[in-house]
C-alpha positions as CSV (number, residue, x, y, z in Angstrom):
1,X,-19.2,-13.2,-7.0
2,X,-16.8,-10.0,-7.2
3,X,-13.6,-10.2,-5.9
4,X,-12.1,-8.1,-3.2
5,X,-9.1,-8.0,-1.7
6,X,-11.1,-9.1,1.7
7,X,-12.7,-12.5,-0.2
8,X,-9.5,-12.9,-1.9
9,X,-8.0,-12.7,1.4
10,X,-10.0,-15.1,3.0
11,X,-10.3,-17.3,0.0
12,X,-6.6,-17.9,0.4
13,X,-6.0,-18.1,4.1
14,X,-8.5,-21.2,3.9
15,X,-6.9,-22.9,1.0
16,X,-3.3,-22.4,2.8
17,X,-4.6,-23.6,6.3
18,X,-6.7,-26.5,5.0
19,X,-3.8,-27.6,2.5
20,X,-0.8,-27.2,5.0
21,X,-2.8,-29.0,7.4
22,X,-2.8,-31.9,5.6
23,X,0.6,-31.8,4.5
24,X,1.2,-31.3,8.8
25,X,-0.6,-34.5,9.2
26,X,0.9,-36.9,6.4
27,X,4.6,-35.0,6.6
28,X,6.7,-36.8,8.8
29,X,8.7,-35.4,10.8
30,X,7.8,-31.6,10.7
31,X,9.8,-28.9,10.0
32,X,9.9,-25.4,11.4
33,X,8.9,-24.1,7.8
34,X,5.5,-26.4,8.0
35,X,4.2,-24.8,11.4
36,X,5.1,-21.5,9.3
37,X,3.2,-22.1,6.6
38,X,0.3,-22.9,9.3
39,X,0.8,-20.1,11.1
40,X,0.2,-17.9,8.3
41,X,-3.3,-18.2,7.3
42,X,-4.0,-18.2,11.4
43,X,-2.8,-15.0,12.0
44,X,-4.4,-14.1,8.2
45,X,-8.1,-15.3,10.0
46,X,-7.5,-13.5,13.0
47,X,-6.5,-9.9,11.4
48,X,-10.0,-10.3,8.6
49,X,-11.4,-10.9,12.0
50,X,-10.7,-8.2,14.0
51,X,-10.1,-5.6,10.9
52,X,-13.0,-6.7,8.6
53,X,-12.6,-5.1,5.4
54,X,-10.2,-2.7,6.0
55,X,-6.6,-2.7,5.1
56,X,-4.9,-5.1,6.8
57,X,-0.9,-3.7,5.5
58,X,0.1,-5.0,8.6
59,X,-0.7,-8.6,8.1
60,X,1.1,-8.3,4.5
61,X,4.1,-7.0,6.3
62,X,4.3,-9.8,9.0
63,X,3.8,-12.4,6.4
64,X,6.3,-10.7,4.0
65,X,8.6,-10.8,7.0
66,X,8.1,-14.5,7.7
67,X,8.5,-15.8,4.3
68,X,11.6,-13.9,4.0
69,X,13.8,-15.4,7.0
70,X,11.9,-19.2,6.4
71,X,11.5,-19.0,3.2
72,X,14.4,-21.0,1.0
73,X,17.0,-18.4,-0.9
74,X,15.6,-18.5,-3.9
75,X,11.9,-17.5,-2.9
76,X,11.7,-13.9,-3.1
77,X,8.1,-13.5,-2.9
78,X,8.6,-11.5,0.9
79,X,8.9,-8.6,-1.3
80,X,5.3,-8.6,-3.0
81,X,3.8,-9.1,0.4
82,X,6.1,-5.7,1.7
83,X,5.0,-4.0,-1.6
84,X,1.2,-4.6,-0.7
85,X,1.7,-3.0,3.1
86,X,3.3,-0.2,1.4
87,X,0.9,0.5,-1.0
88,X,-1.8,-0.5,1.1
89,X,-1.0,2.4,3.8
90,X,1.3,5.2,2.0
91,X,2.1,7.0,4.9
92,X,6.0,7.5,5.7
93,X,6.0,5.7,9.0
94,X,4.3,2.6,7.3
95,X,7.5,3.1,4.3
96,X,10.0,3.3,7.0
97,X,8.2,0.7,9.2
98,X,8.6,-1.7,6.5
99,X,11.8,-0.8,5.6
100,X,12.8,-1.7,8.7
101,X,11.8,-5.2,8.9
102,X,13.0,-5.8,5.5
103,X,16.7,-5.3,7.4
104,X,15.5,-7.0,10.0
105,X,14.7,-10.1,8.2
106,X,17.6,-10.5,5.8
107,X,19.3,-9.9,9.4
108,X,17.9,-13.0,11.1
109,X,17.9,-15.0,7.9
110,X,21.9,-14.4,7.4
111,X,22.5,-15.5,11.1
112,X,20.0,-18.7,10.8
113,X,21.2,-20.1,7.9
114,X,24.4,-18.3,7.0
115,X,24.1,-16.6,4.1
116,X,27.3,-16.5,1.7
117,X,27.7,-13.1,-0.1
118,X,26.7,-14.1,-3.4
119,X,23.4,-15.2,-1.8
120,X,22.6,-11.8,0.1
121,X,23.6,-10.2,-3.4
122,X,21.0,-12.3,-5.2
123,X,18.4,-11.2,-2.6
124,X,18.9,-7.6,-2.7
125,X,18.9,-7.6,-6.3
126,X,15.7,-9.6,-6.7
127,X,14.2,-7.6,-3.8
128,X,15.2,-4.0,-5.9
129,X,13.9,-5.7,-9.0
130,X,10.5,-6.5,-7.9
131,X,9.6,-3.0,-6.1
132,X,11.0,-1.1,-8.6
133,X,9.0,-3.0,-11.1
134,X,5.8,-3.2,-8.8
135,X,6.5,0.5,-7.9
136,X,6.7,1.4,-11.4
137,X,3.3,-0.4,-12.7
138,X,0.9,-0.3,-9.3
139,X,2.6,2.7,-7.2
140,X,0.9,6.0,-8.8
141,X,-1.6,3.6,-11.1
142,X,-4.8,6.0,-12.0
143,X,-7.6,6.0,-14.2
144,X,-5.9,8.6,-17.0
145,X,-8.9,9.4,-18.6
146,X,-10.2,11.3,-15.5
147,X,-6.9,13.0,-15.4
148,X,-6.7,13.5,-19.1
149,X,-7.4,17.6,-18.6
150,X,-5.3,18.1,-15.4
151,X,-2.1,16.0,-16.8
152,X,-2.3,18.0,-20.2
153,X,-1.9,21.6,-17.9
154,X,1.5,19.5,-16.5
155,X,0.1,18.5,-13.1
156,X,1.6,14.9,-12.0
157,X,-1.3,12.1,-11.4
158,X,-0.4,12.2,-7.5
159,X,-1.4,16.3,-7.5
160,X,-4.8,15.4,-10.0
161,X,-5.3,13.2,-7.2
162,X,-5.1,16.0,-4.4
163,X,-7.0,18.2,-6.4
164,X,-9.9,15.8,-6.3
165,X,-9.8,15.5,-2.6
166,X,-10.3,19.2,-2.5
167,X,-13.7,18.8,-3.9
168,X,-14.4,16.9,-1.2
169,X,-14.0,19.5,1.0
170,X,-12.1,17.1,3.7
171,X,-9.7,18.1,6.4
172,X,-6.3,17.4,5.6
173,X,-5.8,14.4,8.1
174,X,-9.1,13.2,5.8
175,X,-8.1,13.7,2.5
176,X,-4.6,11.8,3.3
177,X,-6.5,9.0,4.7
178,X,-8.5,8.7,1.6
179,X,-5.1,9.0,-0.5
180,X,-3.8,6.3,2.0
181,X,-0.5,8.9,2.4
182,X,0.4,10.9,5.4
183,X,-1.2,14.0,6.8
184,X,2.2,15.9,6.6
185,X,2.7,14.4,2.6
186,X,-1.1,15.6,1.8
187,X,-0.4,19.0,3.4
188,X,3.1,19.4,1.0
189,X,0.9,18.5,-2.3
190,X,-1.4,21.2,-1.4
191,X,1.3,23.8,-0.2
192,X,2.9,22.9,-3.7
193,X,-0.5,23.7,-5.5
194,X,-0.7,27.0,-2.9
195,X,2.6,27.9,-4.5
196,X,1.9,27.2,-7.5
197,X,-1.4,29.6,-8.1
198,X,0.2,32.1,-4.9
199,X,-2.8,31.6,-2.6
200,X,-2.8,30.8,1.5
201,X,-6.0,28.9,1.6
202,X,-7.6,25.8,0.3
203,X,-10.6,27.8,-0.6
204,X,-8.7,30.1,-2.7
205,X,-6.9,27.4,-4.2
206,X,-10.0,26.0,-5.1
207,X,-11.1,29.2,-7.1
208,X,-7.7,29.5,-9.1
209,X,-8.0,26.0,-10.1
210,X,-11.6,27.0,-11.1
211,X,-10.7,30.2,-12.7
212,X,-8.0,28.0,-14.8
213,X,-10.4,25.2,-15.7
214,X,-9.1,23.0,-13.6
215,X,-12.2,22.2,-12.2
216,X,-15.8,23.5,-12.8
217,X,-17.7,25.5,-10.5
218,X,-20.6,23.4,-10.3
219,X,-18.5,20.1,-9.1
220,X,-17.4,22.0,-6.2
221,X,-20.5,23.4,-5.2
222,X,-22.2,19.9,-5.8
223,X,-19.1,18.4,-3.7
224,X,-19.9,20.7,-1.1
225,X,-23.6,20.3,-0.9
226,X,-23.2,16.6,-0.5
227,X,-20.9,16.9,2.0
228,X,-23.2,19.3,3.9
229,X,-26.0,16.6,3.7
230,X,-23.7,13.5,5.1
């Protein structure tokens, strides 16, 4: 069987709901932290459910947001779960949306449980640790040795990227999707790439990045004629 992030998904959510389940029935009495960790994989079923296979970013940011304020002080794992929305769905809203509830969670846990300021130190710095580390390995990860030509002329992974999309011949609000980033982040890496070879269009950007080797002639007219045909 190959793994996806959909069976891996649903993999877990039945492990956690059948384990924490019985852990509900032999604990006694319950605590608020056991109908969390049952209310987890619940709301886990029900976004596989209605989303299917898609990215489900906002199910890693509720659950990153749950573990956080009923979670003990030490368990910093809330921030890999934010880390997934985010890189699951790289548009700026979904960055600031996240951000957001971060703050919002460190605010609820500090007024349920009365955080002491060495503790809300120690989860700030754990929290910066693990994006900057996870941002650092996963955030711009590529396959290099299709970007080995394009990264040796100077161009950053994120523009090789772009550059790919425009053999797709996509609309902006397209291409982004495909990126997972913003319309208005895909249209500055273009208008950067504009810039760089002094055109006004995507088509002539195409043909400068053509006439510099960038790409070949017969990819885009390949790219295009598959496009036509879908």
């Amino acid at each position: 069987m190959v793994l996806t992030k959909y069976r891996i998904n649903l993999a877990t959510a039945f492990m956690l709901l059948i384990s924490n389940a019985i852990m509900w029935l032999i604990e006694n009495p319950v605590g608020i932290d056991r109908y969390v960790s049952l209310l987890i994989p619940i709301i886990a079923f029900v976004f596989l459910i209605i989303y299917k296979k898609r990215n489900i970013y906002l199910f890693y940011m509720i659950v990153g947001c749950l573990i956080t304020i009923w979670g003990t002080t030490d368990n910093f794992s809330g921030a890999i779960f934010f880390f997934f929305s985010m890189y699951d769905n790289k548009s700026e809203k979904n960055l600031w949306l996240n951000s957001i509830v971060i703050v919002l969670s460190f605010c609820v846990k500090a007024y349920l449980i009365g955080y002491l300021t060495s503790d809300i130190f120690a989860v700030m710095t754990a929290f910066l640790f693990i994006f900057a580390h996870m941002y650092v390995r996963f955030w711009p990860i590529a396959d290099i040795r299709e970007h080995k030509e394009v990264l040796s002329k100077g161009f950053t992974i994120e523009q090789s990227d772009t550059i790919k999309t425009l053999l797709m011949d996509l609309r902006h609000h397209e291409s982004a999707d495909k990126l997972h980033i913003g319309r208005k982040a895909y249209t500055a890496r273009v208008g950067a790439l504009r810039e760089r070879y002094n055109t006004t269009t995507d088509f002539m950007l195409a043909l400068k990045l053509v006439e510099d080797g960038i790409i070949n002639i017969n990819d885009l007219a390949n790219a295009k004629t598959v496009n036509n045909k879908l």
